[in-house]
N, C-alpha and C positions, 0 to 999 in steps of 0.2 A: 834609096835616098830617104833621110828621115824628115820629118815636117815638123823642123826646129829652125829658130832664126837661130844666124848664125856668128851676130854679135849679141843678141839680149837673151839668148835660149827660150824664149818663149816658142812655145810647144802643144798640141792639142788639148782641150780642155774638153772636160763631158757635163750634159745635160739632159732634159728631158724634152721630146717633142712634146705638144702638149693639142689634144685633138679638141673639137669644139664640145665633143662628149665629157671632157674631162680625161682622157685616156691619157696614160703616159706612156713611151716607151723612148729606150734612152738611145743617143743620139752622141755626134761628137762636133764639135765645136772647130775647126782648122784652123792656125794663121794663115792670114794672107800674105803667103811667101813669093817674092819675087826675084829671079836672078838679076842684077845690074854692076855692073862696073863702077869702082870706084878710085880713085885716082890717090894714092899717099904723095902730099907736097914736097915731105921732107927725104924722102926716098924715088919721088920723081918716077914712080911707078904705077901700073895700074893693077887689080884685084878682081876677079870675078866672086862674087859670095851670094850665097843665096838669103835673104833676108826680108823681114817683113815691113809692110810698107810703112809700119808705126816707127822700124827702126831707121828704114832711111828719112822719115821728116827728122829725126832725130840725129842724125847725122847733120844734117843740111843745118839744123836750129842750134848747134853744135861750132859748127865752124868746118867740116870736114872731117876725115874719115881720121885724122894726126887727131885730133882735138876729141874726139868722140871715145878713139882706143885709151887715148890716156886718160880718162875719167871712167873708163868702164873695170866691172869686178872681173877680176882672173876664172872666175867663177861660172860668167856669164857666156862667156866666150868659146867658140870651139878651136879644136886643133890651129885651122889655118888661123884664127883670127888671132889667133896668140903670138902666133910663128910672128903675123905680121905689127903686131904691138911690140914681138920686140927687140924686131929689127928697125922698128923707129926710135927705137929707144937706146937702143945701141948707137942709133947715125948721128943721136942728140947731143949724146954724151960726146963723139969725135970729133961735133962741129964747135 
Protein backbone atom coordinates (compact mmCIF):
# COMPACT_ATOMS: atom_id res chain seq x y z
CA UNK A 1 0.00 0.00 0.00
CA UNK A 2 1.47 3.35 -1.05
CA UNK A 3 1.78 6.34 1.43
CA UNK A 4 -0.21 8.89 -0.78
CA UNK A 5 -3.39 10.67 0.15
CA UNK A 6 -5.86 9.57 -1.82
CA UNK A 7 -7.87 12.63 -2.69
CA UNK A 8 -4.70 15.47 -2.75
CA UNK A 9 -1.86 12.78 -3.72
CA UNK A 10 0.30 14.36 -1.32
CA UNK A 11 3.00 11.68 -0.85
CA UNK A 12 6.39 11.44 1.13
CA UNK A 13 8.81 14.21 0.98
CA UNK A 14 12.68 14.03 1.97
CA UNK A 15 15.08 15.93 4.18
CA UNK A 16 17.83 16.01 6.33
CA UNK A 17 18.14 14.83 9.99
CA UNK A 18 20.22 17.26 11.36
CA UNK A 19 22.36 16.14 14.56
CA UNK A 20 23.50 18.76 17.14
CA UNK A 21 27.25 18.17 15.56
CA UNK A 22 25.90 19.59 12.40
CA UNK A 23 25.67 16.04 10.73
CA UNK A 24 23.37 15.37 8.17
CA UNK A 25 21.85 12.38 6.96
CA UNK A 26 18.79 12.20 4.91
CA UNK A 27 15.65 11.01 6.19
CA UNK A 28 11.99 11.03 4.87
CA UNK A 29 9.33 12.95 5.76
CA UNK A 30 5.52 10.71 5.82
CA UNK A 31 1.91 12.05 5.55
CA UNK A 32 -0.08 11.52 8.03
CA UNK A 33 -2.49 8.95 6.44
CA UNK A 34 -5.52 7.91 8.05
CA UNK A 35 -8.26 5.43 6.85
CA UNK A 36 -11.91 6.93 7.56
CA UNK A 37 -15.28 6.76 6.00
CA UNK A 38 -16.73 9.05 4.23
CA UNK A 39 -20.30 9.26 3.50
CA UNK A 40 -21.36 10.84 -0.47
CA UNK A 41 -24.91 12.79 0.20
CA UNK A 42 -25.82 12.63 -3.30
CA UNK A 43 -25.19 9.13 -3.77
CA UNK A 44 -26.33 8.11 -0.23
CA UNK A 45 -23.34 6.04 0.03
CA UNK A 46 -20.40 5.44 2.24
CA UNK A 47 -16.36 5.22 1.06
CA UNK A 48 -13.49 3.90 2.88
CA UNK A 49 -10.17 5.94 1.49
CA UNK A 50 -7.23 6.34 2.88
CA UNK A 51 -6.16 9.94 3.40
CA UNK A 52 -4.32 12.50 5.11
CA UNK A 53 -5.49 14.23 8.11
CA UNK A 54 -4.83 17.75 6.12
CA UNK A 55 -7.25 16.20 3.60
CA UNK A 56 -10.05 15.44 5.80
CA UNK A 57 -10.14 19.10 7.58
CA UNK A 58 -10.49 19.87 4.16
CA UNK A 59 -13.20 18.04 3.32
CA UNK A 60 -15.05 18.87 6.38
CA UNK A 61 -14.12 22.92 5.62
CA UNK A 62 -15.50 22.05 2.18
CA UNK A 63 -18.87 20.97 2.91
CA UNK A 64 -18.37 17.11 2.46
CA UNK A 65 -16.80 14.61 0.58
CA UNK A 66 -19.77 15.93 -2.98
CA UNK A 67 -18.36 19.34 -2.48
CA UNK A 68 -14.64 18.58 -1.89
CA UNK A 69 -14.67 16.03 -5.38
CA UNK A 70 -16.13 18.54 -7.27
CA UNK A 71 -13.53 21.31 -6.74
CA UNK A 72 -10.66 18.75 -6.80
CA UNK A 73 -8.04 18.32 -9.93
CA UNK A 74 -8.56 14.97 -11.93
CA UNK A 75 -4.90 15.01 -11.33
CA UNK A 76 -4.91 14.93 -7.65
CA UNK A 77 -6.99 12.00 -7.15
CA UNK A 78 -6.53 8.26 -7.30
CA UNK A 79 -8.35 5.42 -9.13
CA UNK A 80 -11.22 5.01 -6.62
CA UNK A 81 -11.48 8.70 -5.99
CA UNK A 82 -12.37 9.39 -9.43
CA UNK A 83 -14.42 6.31 -9.96
CA UNK A 84 -16.40 8.04 -7.03
CA UNK A 85 -16.35 11.93 -8.50
CA UNK A 86 -17.83 10.53 -11.14
CA UNK A 87 -20.44 8.85 -10.21
CA UNK A 88 -21.66 11.91 -8.33
CA UNK A 89 -21.54 13.60 -11.30
CA UNK A 90 -23.31 11.41 -13.17
CA UNK A 91 -26.37 11.21 -10.22
CA UNK A 92 -26.16 15.28 -10.61
CA UNK A 93 -26.67 15.40 -14.13
CA UNK A 94 -29.99 12.66 -13.68
CA UNK A 95 -31.30 14.65 -10.74
Amino acid sequence: MSRVCELTGKGPMTGNNVSHANNKTRRRFLPNLNEVTLISDVLGQSFKLRISAAALRSVDHRGGLDAFLAKAKDADLSDTALKIKKAIVKAQAAA
